[in-house]
N, C-alpha and C positions, 0 to 999 in steps of 0.2 A: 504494500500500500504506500503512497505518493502521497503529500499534501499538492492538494490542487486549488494555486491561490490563481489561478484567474479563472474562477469560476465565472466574473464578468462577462470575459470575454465568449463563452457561449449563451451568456444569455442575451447580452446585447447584439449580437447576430441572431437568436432567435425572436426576440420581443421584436426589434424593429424590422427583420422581414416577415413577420405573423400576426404581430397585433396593431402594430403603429403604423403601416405602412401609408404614406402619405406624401407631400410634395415637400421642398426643402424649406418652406416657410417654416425660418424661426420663430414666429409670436404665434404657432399655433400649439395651444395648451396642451394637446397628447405630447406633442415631441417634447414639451417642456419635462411633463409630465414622466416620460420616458426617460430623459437623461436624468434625473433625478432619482429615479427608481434604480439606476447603473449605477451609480454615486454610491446611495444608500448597501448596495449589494457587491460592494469591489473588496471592501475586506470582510475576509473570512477564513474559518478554519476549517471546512470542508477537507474530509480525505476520499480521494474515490479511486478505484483500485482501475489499471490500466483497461481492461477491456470493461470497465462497468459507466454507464449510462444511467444519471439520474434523472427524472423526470417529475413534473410537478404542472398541474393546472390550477393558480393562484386566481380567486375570487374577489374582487376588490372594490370599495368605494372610497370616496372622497367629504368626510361630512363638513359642513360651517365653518369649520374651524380650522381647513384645510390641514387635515390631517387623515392620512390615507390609515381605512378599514378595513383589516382584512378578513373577506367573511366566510374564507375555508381555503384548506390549499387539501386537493384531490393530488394524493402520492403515497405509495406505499415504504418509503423511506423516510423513519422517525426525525432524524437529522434533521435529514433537510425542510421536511414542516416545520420545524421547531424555527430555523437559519430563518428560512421565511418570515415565518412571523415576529422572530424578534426584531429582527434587520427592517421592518417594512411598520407594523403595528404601530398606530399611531404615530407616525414621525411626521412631520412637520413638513409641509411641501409650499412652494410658492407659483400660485399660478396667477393669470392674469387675469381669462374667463372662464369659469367654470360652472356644470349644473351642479348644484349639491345633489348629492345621492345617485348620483348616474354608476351605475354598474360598468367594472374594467372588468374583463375574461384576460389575464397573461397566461397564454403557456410557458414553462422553463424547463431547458434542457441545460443538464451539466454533463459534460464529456471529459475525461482522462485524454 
């Protein structure tokens, strides 16, 4: 087993060609939203063994207080729900327009 500290970088390949896909306007609130979510999830102590593949479908909103909700993460590795949620659960995000309560669907994949 490996420590896999860019676990980032497959998720920001995954999120932004699955969930975010969108044109290069910077003042549009998903991408803000997006690179925020990278940020929030760049460190970590994730260990994933060479040939293993983790996976996770993260459930999420945004309440009043612009602080992202996370309202399940669909994965059958404990870890990494837990990584999720702590890294993500209520943290404090900045956006410019947004609906309160609008439901995000991320997929996330981490790869060795």
């Amino acid at each position: 087993m490996r420590k896999f500290s860019l676990v980032l970088v497959a998720a920001a390949l995954f999120i932004s060609g699955n969930l975010f896909a969108n044109d290069s306007d910077n003042t549009d609130p998903e991408r803000s939203l997006k690179t925020q979510i990278q940020q929030l999830l760049k460190v970590n102590k994730l260990v994933v063994e060479d040939s293993e593949e983790l996976t996770a479908n993260v459930l999420f909103t945004v309440n009043g207080e612009e602080e992202i909700v996370v309202i399940s993460v669909e994965t059958d590795d404990s870890d990494l729900e837990s990584f999720v949620k702590s890294k993500l659960n209520y943290k404090k995000v900045e956006l410019n327009e947004f609906v309160e309560g609008r439901m995000y669907k991320m997929p996330l994949r981490v790869k060795a």
